[in-house]
C-alpha positions as CSV (number, residue, x, y, z in Angstrom):
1,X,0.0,0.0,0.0
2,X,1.4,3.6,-0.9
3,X,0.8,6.2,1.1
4,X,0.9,10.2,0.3
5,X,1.7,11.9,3.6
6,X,3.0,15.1,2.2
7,X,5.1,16.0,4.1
8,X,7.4,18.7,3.4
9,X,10.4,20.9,5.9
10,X,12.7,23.4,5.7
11,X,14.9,25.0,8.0
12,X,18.0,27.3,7.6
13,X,20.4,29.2,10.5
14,X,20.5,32.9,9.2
15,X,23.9,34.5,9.9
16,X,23.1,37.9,10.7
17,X,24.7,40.5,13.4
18,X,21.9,38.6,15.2
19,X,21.8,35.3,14.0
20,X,18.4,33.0,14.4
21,X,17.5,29.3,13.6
22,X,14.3,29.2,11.6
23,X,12.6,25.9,11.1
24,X,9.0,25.3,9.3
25,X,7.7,22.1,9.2
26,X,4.2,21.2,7.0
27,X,2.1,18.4,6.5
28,X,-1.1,17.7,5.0
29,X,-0.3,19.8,1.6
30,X,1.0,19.1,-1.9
31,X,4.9,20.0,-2.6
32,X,4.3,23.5,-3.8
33,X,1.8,24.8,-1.6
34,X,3.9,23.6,0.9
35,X,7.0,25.8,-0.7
36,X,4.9,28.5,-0.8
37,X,4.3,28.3,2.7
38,X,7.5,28.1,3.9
39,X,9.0,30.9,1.5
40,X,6.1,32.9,2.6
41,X,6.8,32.6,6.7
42,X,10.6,33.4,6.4
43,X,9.8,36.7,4.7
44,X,7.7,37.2,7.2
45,X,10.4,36.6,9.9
46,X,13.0,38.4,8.2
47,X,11.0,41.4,8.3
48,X,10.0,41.3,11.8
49,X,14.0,40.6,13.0
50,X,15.0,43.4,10.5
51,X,12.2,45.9,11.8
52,X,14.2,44.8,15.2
53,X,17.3,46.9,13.7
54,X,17.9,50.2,16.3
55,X,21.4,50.5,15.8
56,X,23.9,51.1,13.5
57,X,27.5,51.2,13.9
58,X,29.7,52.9,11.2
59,X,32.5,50.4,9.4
60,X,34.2,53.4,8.2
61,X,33.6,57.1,7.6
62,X,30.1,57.8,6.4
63,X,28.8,61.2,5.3
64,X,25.1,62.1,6.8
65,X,23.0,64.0,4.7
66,X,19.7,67.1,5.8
67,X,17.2,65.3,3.5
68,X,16.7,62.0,2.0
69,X,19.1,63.4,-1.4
70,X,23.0,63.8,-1.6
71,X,22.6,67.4,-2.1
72,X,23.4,68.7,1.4
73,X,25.8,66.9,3.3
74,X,25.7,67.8,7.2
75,X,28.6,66.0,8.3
76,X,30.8,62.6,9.1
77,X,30.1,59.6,11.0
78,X,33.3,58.4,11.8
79,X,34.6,54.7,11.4
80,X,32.9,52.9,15.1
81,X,30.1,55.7,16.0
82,X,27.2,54.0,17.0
83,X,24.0,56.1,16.4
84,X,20.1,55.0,16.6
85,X,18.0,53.9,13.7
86,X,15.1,55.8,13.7
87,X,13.6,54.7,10.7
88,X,14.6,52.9,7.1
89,X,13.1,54.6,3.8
90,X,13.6,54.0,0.5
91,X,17.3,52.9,0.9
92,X,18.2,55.5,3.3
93,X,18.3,55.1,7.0
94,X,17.4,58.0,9.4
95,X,19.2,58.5,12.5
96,X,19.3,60.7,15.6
97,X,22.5,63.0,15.3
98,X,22.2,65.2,18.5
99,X,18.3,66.2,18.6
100,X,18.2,66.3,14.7
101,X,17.2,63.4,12.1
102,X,19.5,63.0,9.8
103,X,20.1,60.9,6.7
104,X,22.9,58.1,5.8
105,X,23.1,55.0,2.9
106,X,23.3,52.0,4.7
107,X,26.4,50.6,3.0
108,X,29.2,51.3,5.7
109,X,27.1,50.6,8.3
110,X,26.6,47.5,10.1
111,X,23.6,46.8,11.8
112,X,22.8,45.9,15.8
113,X,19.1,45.1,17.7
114,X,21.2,46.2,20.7
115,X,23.8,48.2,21.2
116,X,27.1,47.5,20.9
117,X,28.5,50.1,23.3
118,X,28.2,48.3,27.0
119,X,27.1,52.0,28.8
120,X,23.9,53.1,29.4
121,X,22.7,55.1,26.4
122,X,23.0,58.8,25.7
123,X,24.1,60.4,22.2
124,X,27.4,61.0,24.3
125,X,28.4,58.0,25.1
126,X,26.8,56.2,22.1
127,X,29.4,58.3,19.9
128,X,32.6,57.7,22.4
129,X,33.3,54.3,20.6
């Protein structure tokens, strides 16, 4: 006798600045549904651990920016500054530079859900590192 369980898994360890294990398991329904499934869960959890993103800590020097252009450059982040994300948009990333949102690209940043400087948190001591 030949049974059709259906039965399909998937799991992968994400190596991230804040690595997770994910690991979806169905049963019950047909090979691509089943795909679909899975594929649609781990975009789900991507975007809920990258929406977990409130720190970034620059990997070299990184010009900030008044407005979500290039056209008027405000300043440096230098290499190791950690600054708060306070929001990503449309390839930028806003952060808090004193009591002023300002704007950097995300490529020479890397990315933290905590901080990586061990003090308690104030714009001076997140920028002594």
């Amino acid at each position: 006798m030949i049974y059709d369980i259906k039965v399909s898994h998937d799991y992968g360890i994400v190596y991230d600045t804040d690595p997770y294990v994910l690991s979806i398991m169905t049963k019950g329904y047909s090979y691509d549904f089943s795909n679909k499934v899975i594929a649609n869960i781990s975009k789900i959890v991507k975007k809920h651990h990258k929406g977990k993103v409130k720190y970034v800590k620059a990997t070299s020097d990184v010009v900030f920016y008044q407005q979500l252009n290039k056209k008027m450059k405000m300043g440096k982040l230098q290499k190791n500054e950690v600054y708060k994300v306070m929001a990503e948009k449309n390839g930028w990333v806003s952060i808090k530079v004193g009591n002023v949102k300002r704007y950097i690209t995300p490529n020479s940043v890397k990315y933290y859900t905590k901080s990586p400087v061990n003090e308690p948190h104030s714009q001076s001591t997140l920028n002594k590192k």
